[in-house]
C-alpha positions as CSV (number, residue, x, y, z in Angstrom):
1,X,52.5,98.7,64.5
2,X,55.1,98.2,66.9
3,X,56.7,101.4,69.1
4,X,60.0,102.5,67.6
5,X,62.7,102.4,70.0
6,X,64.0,105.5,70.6
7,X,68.0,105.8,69.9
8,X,68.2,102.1,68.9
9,X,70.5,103.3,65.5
10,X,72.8,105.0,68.1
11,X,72.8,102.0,70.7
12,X,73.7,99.4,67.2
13,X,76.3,102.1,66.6
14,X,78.1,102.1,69.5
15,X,77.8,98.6,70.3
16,X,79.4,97.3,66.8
17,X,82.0,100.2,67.4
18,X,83.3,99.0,71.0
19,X,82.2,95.5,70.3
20,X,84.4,95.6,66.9
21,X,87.3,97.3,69.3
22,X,87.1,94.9,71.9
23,X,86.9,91.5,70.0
24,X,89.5,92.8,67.7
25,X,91.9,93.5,70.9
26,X,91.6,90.5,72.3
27,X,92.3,88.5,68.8
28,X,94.9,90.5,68.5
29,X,96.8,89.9,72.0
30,X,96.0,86.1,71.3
31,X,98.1,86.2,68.1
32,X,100.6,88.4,69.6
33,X,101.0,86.3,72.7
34,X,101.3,82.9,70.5
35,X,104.6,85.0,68.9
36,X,106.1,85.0,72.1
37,X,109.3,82.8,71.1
38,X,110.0,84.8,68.7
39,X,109.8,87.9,71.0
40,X,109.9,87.2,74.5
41,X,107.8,90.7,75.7
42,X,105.1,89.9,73.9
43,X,104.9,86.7,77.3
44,X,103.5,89.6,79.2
45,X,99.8,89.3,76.9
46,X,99.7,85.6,78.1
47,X,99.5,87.0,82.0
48,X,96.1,86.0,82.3
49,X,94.2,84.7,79.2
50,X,90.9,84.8,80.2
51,X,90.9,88.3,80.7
52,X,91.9,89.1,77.0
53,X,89.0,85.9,76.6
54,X,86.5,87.9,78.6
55,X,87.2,91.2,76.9
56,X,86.4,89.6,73.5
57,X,83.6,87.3,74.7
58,X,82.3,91.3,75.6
59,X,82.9,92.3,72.6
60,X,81.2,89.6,70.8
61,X,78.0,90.0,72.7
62,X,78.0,93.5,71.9
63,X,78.7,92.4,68.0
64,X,75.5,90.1,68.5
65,X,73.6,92.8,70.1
66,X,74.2,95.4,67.2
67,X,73.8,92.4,64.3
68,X,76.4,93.5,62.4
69,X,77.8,91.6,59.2
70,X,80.8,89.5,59.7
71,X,80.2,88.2,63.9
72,X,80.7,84.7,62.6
73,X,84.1,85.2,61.3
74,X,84.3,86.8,64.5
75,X,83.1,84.3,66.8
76,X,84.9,81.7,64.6
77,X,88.7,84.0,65.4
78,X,87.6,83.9,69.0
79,X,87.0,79.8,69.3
80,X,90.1,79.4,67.8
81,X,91.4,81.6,70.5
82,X,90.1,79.4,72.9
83,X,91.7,76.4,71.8
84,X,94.6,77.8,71.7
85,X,94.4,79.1,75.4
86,X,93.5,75.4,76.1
87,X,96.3,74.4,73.9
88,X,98.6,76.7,76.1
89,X,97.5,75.9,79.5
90,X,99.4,73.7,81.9
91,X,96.9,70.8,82.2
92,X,95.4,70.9,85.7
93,X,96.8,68.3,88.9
94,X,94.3,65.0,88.8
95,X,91.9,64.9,91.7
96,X,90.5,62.5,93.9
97,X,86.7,61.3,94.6
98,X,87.1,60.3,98.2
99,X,89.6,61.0,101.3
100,X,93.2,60.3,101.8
101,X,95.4,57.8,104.6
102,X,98.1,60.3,104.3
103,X,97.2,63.8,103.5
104,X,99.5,66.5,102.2
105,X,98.3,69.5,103.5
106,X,100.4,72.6,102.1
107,X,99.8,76.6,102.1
108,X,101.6,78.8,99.4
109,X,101.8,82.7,99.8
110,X,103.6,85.2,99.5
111,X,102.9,86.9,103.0
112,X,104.1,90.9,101.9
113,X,106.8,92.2,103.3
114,X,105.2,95.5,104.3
115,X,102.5,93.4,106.4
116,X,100.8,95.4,108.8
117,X,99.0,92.0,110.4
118,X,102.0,89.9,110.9
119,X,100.3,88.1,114.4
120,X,96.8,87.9,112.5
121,X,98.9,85.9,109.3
122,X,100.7,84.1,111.7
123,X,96.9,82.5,114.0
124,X,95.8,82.0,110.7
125,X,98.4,79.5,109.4
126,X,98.7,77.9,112.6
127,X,94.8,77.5,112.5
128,X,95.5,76.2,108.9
129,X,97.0,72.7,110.1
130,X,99.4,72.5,107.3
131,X,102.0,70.2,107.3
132,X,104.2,72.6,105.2
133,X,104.4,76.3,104.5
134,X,105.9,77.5,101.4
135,X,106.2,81.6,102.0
136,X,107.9,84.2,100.2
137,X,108.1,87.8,101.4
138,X,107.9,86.1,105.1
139,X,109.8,88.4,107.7
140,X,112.0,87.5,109.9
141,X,113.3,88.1,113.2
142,X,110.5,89.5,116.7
143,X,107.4,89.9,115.7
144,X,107.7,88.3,112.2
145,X,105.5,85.3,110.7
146,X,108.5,83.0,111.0
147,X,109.7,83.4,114.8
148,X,105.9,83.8,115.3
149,X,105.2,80.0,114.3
150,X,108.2,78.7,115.7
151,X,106.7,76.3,118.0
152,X,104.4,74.9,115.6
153,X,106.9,75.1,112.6
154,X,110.7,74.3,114.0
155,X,112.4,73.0,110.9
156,X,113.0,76.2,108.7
157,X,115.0,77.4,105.6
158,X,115.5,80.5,104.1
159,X,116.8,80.6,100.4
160,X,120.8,81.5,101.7
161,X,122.5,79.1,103.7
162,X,123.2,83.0,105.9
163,X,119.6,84.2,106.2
164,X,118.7,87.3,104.7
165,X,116.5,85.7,102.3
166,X,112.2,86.0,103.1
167,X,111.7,82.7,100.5
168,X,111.3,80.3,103.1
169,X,109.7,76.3,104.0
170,X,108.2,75.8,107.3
171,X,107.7,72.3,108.2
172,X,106.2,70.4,111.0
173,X,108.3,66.9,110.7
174,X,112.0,67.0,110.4
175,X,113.6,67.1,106.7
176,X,115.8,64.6,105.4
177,X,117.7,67.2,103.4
178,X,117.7,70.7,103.7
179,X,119.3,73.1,100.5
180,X,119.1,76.8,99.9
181,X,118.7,77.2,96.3
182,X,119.8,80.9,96.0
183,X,122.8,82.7,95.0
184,X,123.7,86.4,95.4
185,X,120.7,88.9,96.0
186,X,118.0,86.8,96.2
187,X,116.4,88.9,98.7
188,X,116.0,91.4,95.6
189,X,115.6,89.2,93.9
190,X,118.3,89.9,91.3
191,X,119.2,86.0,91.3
192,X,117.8,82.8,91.8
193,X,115.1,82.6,95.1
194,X,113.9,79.4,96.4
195,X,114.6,77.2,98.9
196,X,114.2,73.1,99.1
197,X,113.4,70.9,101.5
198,X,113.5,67.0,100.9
199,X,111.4,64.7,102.7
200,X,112.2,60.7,101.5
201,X,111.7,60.5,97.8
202,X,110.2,63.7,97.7
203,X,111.4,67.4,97.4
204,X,109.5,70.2,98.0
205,X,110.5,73.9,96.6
206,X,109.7,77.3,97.6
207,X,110.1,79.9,94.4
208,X,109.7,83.5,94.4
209,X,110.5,84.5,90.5
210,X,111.3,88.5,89.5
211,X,109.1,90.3,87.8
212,X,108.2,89.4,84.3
213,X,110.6,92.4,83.0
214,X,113.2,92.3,81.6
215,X,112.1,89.7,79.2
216,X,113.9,86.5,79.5
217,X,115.1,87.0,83.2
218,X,112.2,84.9,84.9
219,X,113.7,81.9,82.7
220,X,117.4,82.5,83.6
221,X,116.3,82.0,87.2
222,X,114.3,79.0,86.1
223,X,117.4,77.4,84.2
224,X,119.4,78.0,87.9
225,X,116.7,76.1,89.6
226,X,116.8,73.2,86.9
227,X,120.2,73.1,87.3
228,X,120.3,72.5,91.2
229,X,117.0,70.5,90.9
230,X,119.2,68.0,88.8
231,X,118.6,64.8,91.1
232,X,114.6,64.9,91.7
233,X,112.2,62.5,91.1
234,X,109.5,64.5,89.1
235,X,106.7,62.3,90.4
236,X,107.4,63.2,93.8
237,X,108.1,67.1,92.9
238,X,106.6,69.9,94.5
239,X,107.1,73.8,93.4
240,X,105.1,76.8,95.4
241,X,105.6,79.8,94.6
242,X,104.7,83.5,93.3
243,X,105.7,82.9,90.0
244,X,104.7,86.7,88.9
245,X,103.6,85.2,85.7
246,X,100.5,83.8,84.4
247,X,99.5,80.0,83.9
248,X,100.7,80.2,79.9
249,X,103.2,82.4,80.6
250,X,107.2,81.0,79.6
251,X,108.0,79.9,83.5
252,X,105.6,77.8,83.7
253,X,105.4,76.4,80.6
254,X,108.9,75.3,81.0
255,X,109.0,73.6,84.4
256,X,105.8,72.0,83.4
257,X,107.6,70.5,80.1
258,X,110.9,69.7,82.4
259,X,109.5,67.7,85.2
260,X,106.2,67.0,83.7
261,X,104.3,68.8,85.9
262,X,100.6,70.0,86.7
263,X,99.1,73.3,88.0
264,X,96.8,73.2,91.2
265,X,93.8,75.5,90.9
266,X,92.6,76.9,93.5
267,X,89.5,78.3,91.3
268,X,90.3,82.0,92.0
269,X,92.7,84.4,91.1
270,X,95.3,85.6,93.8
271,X,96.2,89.3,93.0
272,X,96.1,92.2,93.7
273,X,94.5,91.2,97.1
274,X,91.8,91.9,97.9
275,X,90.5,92.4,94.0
276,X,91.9,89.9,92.6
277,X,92.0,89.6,88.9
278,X,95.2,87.8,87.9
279,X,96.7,84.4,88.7
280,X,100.5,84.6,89.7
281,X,101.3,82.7,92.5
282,X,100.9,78.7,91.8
283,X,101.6,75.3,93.1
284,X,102.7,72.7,90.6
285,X,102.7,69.0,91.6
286,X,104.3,65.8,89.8
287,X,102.5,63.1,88.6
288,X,102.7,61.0,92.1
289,X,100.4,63.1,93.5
290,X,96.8,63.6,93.3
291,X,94.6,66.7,95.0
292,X,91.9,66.4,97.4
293,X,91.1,70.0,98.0
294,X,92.4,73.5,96.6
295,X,90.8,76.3,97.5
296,X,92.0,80.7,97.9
297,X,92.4,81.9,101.7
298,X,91.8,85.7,102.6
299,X,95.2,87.8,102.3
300,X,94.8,89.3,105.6
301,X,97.3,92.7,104.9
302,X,99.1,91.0,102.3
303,X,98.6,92.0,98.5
304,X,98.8,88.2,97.3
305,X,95.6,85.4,98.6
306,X,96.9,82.3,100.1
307,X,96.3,78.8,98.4
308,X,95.1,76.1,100.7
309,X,95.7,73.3,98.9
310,X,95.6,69.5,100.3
311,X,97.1,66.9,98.2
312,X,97.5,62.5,97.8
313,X,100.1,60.4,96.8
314,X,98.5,58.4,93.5
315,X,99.5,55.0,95.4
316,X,100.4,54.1,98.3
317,X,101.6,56.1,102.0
318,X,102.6,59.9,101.5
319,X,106.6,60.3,101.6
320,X,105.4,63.5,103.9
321,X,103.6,62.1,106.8
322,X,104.0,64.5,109.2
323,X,103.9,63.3,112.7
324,X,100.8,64.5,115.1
């Protein structure tokens, strides 16, 4: 006769207990978040959806491992939860199999502004060989990230046309158009900012969105951008920023259904830095461009990770060849 296990009621006890809790936490911030129309605070549950996923995933294993009645009207509740996280999603930027003639090679980050390591940031872009930086929180004046890469970055732009403004572009080769996107306090980001920088056909944007509170600000800001991005080509559009919001969250959605737009993942999450568990700062492409590579950088004394992303125009030369 088989050895009892000792405590195995109490272990099937407190697994269906927390399991229960879990799975019914994350259904209910699922549901919750899918209200957020109707409510706009309830946007802050779609931050990160696979965390609310994972924590019911938990709980179901710990249903499973107690064998409780009912896990497959569980399990069932949290599938449909998944399709509606897929549902939610921004779909992800089409890749390439091989090379590119004319790569895009970008870095998005929002650098800190408390930075202990500004030389350190500033060696590693440079070592980074990107044609374009799109920063945010990027000090200026001696001994800042932007006087820093000067020589290797001369065509700059801050968000207001008279500085004061850390949402910046670095570029390599000379602009066709140059347009500061903000208005008022940008710098506290009490208004709109982001900054744009138009090479050919293409423009490239540099966002740095409030904080998800007070509902509904993050898409006032995103209805001033839409009105001063009112002459793009969405193929050729690029937006980098730190979005402080989540890939289903409202901002995102939106500028994805306006310009038609795909999210670049890197495959990791960038904050806090350097645990990072949720995924706020993004690049979103337009459908003329394809990516080669996308990968998360350290963060070096910033709280945010750098993407490293390298992208390829679906056809043709790039409208952004920088000049070597």
């Amino acid at each position: 006769m088989p050895k009892a296990i000792p405590h195995r009621g109490l272990f099937r006890t407190i697994s269906a207990v927390v399991g229960g809790g879990l799975t019914a936490a994350a259904l209910l911030a699922l549901a919750l978040g899918a209200a957020r129309d109707l409510v706009p605070l309830l946007d802050l549950l779609n931050i990160d959806r696979w965390l609310v996923l994972a924590a019911g995933a938990t709980g179901l294993a710990l249903l499973a491992a107690a064998a409780v009645p009912g896990r497959d009207i569980a399990i069932g509740a949290v599938l449909l939860g998944l399709a509606m996280l897929a549902l939610s999603r921004l779909p992800g930027a089409p890749t390439v199999a091989t090379g590119c003639a004319t790569p895009l090679r970008i870095v998005q980050w929002n650098l800190l502004y408390a930075n202990p390591g500004q030389a350190r940031a500033a060696a590693w872009l440079r070592g980074t060989d990107a044609d374009l930086l799109l920063l945010q929180e990027a000090r200026g004046g001696a001994g800042g990230v932007r006087a820093l890469l000067a020589a290797d970055y001369p065509y700059r732009l801050a968000c207001l046309a008279r500085g004061g403004c850390s949402t910046v572009i670095l570029a390599r080769r000379r602009p066709d158009r140059l347009q500061p996107l903000a208005r008022g306090d940008a710098e506290n980001r009490r208004a709109l900012s982001a900054a744009r920088m138009d090479f050919g056909h293409a423009a490239i944007v540099s966002l740095h969105l409030s904080r998800p509170w007070p509902p509904g600000h993050q898409l006032r800001e995103i209805g001033l951008l839409e009105a001063r991005l009112g002459d793009v080509d969405p193929r050729w559009l690029i937006i980098g920023g730190d979005f402080n919001s989540g890939p289903a969250m409202a901002p995102l959605r939106r500028l994805g259904d306006l310009y038609d737009l795909a999210l670049v993942d890197p495959g990791a999450p960038s904050w806090p830095a350097p645990n990072a568990m949720l995924r706020i700062d993004h690049l979103l492409v337009g459908s003329g461009w394809r990516v080669v590579s996308a990968r998360r950088g350290a963060a070096l004394g910033s709280d945010h990770h750098p993407q490293l992303v390298t992208l390829c125009p679906a056809g043709g030369l790039s409208p952004i060849a920088a000049a070597r």
